[in-house]
C-alpha positions, 0 to 999 in steps of 0.5 A: 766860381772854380767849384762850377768850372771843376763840375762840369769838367767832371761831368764831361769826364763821366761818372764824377766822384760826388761830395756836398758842401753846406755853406751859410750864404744868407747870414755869414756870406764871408764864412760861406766864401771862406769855407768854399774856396777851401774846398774849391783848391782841394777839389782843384788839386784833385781834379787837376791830377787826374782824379782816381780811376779816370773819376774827377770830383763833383762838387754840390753847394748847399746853403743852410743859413747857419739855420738849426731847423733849415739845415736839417733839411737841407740834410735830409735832402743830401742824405736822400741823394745817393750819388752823394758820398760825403759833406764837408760843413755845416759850418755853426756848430747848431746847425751842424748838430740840426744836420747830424741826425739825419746823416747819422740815418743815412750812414752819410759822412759829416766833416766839418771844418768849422764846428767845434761845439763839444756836444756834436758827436757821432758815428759819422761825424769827424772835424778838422778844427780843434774842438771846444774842449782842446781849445777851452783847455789850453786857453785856461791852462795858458792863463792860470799857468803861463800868465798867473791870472786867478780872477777872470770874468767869463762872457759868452752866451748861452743859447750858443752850443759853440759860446757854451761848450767853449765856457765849460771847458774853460771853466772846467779847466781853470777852476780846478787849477785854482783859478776863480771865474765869473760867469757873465751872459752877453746875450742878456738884453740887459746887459750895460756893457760900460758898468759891468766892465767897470763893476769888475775891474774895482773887484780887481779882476785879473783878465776878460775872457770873451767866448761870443759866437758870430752875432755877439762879434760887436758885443764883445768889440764893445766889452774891449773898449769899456776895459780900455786895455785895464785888463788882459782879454782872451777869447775863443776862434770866433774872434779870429777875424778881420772885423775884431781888428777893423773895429776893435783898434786899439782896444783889442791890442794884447788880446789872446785868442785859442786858434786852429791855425796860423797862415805860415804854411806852403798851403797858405802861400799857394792859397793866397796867390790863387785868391788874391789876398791872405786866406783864413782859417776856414779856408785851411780847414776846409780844404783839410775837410776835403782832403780826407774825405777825398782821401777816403774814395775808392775806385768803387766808392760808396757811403760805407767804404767812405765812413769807413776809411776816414776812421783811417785817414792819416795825411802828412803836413805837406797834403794838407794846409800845414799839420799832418791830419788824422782823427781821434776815435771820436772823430776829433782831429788830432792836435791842438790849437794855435795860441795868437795874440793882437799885436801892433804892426803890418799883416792885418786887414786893410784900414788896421794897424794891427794883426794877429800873431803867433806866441811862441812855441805854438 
């Protein structure tokens, strides 16, 4: 692996800046590797330029299985690791927010790339993902104001803190527009997937949205296929993946989902060669995650001067994987989300005849 080739040449060099990545290799293991190849180019690129006062970049892996209770050990014990100056990750929103108190006591800088749930806030907490708030937001706004939707049909779960906060602030956002929404719990056992789609669509209403976090993927597969395209769907990022348009086939064309990027960027051309085939969103931004606190190092680099100089980090488009990087007081990144929808054509995953694409303007 690149990450383990690039360590031990920082460790012969001497000295070797440290950061830690927390991945869920047991229960997400393609997550894991997207998340790690960001950070491997972004490490690369550094290493390979020389580092910064003859100091190359070191790399620690951590694995915390997208585990609530397990991350915020596997926290404690970065944070009791003093040549540990920043963590990129963790990567489901309840395990980042499992890990935050414990870097919160340690003054240890959290960036995740992947973490969008609006509950996770904190002095040493940034992100380099669009938040659910942003990406809620645009989502409703897009659906009362650009496709005149006024019913919809919300399912999402509600032991998820991603599924949730993406629910609140679509909801909170479409209702006062004057938008009508109904709250459905796909996590609930009960749930017979076949009447509930058919219940709504003899009530006419006007769109599906879908906001399931990664174990409810095949659920939500399985709410497209009972419409049978009847209604427009929309949904949130989890979606955004090769599994919704392997599955899903036909079922899934036409649907609209808030993304945090778009690979139609230099980053995405040069990561795509390096890897071998197109590179995900996780990828894009884990690499950002990286970058700034890569960005954030000094010749004599400690925890403080790292949590300190994110809060300033501001990167142009061209160093980053396609949009200039700065965060928001809140540790949020400045900028919005991508809006794609399913369409019919080349570019998707092999075995699918279809991809994701851009809707104009971004």
């Amino acid at each position: 692996m690149q990450i383990y080739i690039n360590n031990a040449k920082a460790r012969l060099q001497g000295r070797p800046f440290t950061l830690a990545t927390v991945v869920p290799v047991d229960s997400a293991a393609t997550s894991a590797e997207e998340m790690l190849r960001g950070v491997a180019n972004a490490q690369t690129k550094f290493n390979d330029g020389g580092g910064l006062g003859d100091r190359l970049l070191e790399v620690v892996i951590a694995n915390d299985g997208n585990d609530k209770i397990i991350s915020g050990g596997v926290a404690r014990k970065l944070a009791n690791n003093p040549a540990i100056l920043g963590v990129v990750g963790h990567n489901a929103s309840s395990a980042s927010q499992g890990a935050l108190a414990e870097y919160e006591k340690a003054g240890l800088a959290m960036v995740s790339p992947t973490s969008t749930s609006t509950t996770l806030s904190g002095r040493v907490f940034f992100r380099t993902v669009p938040s659910d708030a942003v990406s809620g937001t645009k989502l409703a706004e897009y659906a009362k104001n650009q496709l005149g939707k006024k019913r919809v049909a919300v399912f999402y779960n509600p032991n998820s803190s991603y599924s949730s906060s993406l629910k609140e602030a679509f909801v909170g956002r479409f209702q006062p527009l004057g938008g009508n929404a109904q709250i459905i719990d796909m996590n609930d056992a009960d749930l017979n997937v076949e009447q509930e789609v058919r219940k709504l669509q003899d009530k006419d209403a006007d769109a599906i949205v879908l906001f399931p976090n990664t174990s409810l993927i095949s659920v939500s597969v399985a709410i497209a296929r009972a419409n049978r395209q009847q209604m427009l769907m929309l949904g949130g990022d989890a979606l955004y993946r090769p599994q919704t348009l392997t599955s899903g086939g036909n079922a899934v064309e036409g649907l609209i989902l808030a993304v945090p990027w778009f690979a139609q960027t230099t980053y995405a051309q040069k990561a795509e060669q390096r890897w071998g085939g197109q590179v995900s969103w996780r990828t894009a931004t884990s690499y950002d995650a990286t970058r700034a606190l890569i960005q954030s190092f000094s010749e004599n680099a400690s925890r403080k001067t790292v949590l300190d100089n994110l809060q300033y980090t501001y990167l142009p488009g061209r160093e980053t994987s396609g949009s200039e990087l700065q965060f928001q007081p809140t540790g949020d990144r400045v900028g919005e989300p991508i809006l794609v929808k399913v369409r019919r054509g080349r570019g998707g995953p092999v075995g699918s005849q279809f991809s994701f694409q851009p809707i104009s303007p971004w």
